[in-house]
C-alpha positions in Angstrom: 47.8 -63.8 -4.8 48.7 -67.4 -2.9 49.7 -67.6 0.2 50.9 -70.7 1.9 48.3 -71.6 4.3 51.0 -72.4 7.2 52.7 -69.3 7.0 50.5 -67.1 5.6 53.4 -65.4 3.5 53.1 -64.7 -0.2 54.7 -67.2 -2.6 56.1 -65.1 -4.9 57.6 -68.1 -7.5 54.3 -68.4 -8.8 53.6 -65.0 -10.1 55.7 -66.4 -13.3 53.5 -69.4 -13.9 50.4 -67.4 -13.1 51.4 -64.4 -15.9 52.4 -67.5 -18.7 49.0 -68.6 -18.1 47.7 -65.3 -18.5 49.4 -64.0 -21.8 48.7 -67.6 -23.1 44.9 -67.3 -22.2 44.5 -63.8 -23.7 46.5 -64.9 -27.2 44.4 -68.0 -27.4 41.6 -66.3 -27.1 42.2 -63.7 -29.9 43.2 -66.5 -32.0 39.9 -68.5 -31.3 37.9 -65.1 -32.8 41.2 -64.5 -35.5 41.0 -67.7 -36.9 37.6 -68.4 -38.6 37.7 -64.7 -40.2 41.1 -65.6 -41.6 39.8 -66.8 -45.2 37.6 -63.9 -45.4 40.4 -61.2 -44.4 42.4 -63.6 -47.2 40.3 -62.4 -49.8 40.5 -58.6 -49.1 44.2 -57.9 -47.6 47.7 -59.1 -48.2 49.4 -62.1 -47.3 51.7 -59.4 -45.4 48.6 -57.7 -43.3 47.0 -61.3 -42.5 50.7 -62.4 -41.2 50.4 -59.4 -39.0 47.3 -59.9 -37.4 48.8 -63.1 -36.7 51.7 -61.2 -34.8 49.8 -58.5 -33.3 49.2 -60.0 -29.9 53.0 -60.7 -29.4 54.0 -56.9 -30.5 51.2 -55.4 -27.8 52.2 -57.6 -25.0 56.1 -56.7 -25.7 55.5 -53.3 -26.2 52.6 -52.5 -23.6 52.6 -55.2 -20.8 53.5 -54.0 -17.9 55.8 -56.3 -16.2 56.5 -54.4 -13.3 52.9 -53.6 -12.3 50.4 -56.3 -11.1 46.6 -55.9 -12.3 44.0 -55.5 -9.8 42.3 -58.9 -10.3 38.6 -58.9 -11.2 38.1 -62.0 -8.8 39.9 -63.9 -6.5 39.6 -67.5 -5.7 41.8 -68.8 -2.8 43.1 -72.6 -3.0 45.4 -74.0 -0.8 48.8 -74.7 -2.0 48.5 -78.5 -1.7 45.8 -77.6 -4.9 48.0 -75.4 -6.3 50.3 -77.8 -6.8 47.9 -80.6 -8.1 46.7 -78.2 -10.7 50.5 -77.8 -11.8 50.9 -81.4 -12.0 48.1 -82.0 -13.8 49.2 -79.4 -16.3 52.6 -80.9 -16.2 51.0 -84.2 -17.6 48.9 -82.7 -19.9 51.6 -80.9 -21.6 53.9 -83.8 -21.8 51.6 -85.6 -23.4 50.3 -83.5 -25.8 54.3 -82.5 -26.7 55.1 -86.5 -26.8 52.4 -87.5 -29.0 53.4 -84.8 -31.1 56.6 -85.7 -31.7 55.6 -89.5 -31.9 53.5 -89.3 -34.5 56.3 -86.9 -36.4 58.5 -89.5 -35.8 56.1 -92.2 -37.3 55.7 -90.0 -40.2 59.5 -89.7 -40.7 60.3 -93.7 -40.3 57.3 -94.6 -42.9 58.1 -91.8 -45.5 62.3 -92.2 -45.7 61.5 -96.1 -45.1 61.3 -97.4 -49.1 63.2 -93.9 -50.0 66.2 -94.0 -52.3 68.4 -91.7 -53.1 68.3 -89.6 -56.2 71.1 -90.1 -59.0 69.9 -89.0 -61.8 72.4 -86.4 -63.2 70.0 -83.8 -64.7 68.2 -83.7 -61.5 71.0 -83.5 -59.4 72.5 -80.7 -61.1 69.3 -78.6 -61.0 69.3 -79.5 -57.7 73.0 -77.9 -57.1 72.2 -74.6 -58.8 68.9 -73.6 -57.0 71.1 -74.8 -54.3 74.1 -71.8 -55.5 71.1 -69.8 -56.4 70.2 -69.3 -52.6 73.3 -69.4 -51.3 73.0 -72.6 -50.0 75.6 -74.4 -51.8 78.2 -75.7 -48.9 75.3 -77.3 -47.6 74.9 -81.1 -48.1 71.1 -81.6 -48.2 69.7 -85.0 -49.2 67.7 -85.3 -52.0 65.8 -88.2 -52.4 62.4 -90.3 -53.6 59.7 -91.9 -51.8 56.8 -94.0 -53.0 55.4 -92.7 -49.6 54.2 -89.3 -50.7 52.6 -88.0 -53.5 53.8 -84.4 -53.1 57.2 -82.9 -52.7 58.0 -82.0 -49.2 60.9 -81.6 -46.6 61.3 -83.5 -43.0 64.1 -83.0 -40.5 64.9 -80.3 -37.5 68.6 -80.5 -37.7 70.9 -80.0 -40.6 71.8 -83.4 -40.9 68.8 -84.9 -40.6 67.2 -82.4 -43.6 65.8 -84.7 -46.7 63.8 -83.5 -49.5 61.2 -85.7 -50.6 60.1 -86.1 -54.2 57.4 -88.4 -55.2 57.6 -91.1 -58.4 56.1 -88.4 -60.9 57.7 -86.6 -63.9 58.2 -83.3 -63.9 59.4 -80.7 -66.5 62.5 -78.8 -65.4 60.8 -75.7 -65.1 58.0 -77.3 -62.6 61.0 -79.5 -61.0 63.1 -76.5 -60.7 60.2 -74.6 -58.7 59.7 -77.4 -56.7 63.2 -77.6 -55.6 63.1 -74.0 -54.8 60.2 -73.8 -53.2 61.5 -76.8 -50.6 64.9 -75.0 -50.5 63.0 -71.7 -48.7 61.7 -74.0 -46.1 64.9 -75.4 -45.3 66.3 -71.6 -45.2 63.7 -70.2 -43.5 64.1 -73.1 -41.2 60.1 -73.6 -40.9 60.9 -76.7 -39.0 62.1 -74.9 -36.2 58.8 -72.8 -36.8 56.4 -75.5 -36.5 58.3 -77.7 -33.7 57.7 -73.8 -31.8 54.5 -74.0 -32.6 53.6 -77.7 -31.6 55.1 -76.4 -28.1 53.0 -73.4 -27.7 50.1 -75.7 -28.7 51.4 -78.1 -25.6 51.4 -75.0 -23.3 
């Protein structure tokens, strides 16, 4: 509980802040013991039952938090409000910068990879390209396909639709191979893992 040290009332607009910090505290934690088992719980269960574990912290708080009940605290430390607020800002910087240099060096990574890129005209790649396209239902879509002396493994970059480019490397490929590649890229981009990971870099930021 804070209380304003002037009017000795209860400020009731940080109880929000205060619970965030909790749920994130408690999740980080359980990730800090999940994640160095990880490759041995890889070996013995399913990609489906590792994915879980990852989600099990979200599904307890969602389905057994309490939100209208407030825990007895184990301890209490009373600051003023004037530290309070420092704390805040602090955090406040903190998570701006971790978010900016995030997406800074994403940016870099973009600008240097589609920098030398060309597009790809080849007619037997293209037209791959357009069925695994049909084959996911994907076919309205105008995706760019290009190359890029940048990388030397297929990928895809952008957050919005527009912006979406998949990268192939100066390497030969056999159809088959080239048209698992394509596929493969084509999930991301349906699954819309960018949107995944930019969640993820935010949640790191928090």
């Amino acid at each position: 509980l804070v209380t304003d040290s002037i009017t000795e009332k209860p400020l009731d607009y940080f109880s929000f802040f205060s619970g965030c910090i909790a749920i994130f505290l408690h999740i980080g934690i359980y990730y800090i013991v999940l994640t160095p088992l990880l490759p041995a719980f890889r070996r013995r269960f399913s990609a489906r039952t590792c994915a879980m574990l990852g989600l099990l912290p979200n599904y307890l708080y969602l389905t057994m938090f309490d939100f209208m009940a407030a825990p007895t605290p184990l301890l209490v430390i009373p600051i003023s409000l004037a530290i309070l607020r420092t704390l805040i800002v602090i955090w406040a910087i903190g998570f701006a910068a971790v978010l900016g240099w995030h997406l800074i060096s994403h940016l870099r990574f973009r600008r240097q990879l589609l920098r030398e890129a060309t597009e790809i005209t080849d007619p037997t790649t293209l037209e791959l390209w357009q069925k695994e396209l049909e084959f996911a239902g994907l076919k309205k879509k105008k995706y760019r396909l290009v190359r890029s002396p940048a990388t030397q493994t297929p990928l895809s970059i952008g957050f919005f639709q527009r912006s979406i480019r998949v990268v192939l490397p100066h390497r030969c490929y056999t159809p088959e191979d080239l048209a698992l590649i394509l596929r493969h890229e084509i999930i991301h981009i349906g699954r819309e893992d960018s949107v995944t990971k930019f969640f993820l870099v935010f949640c790191t930021a928090m």
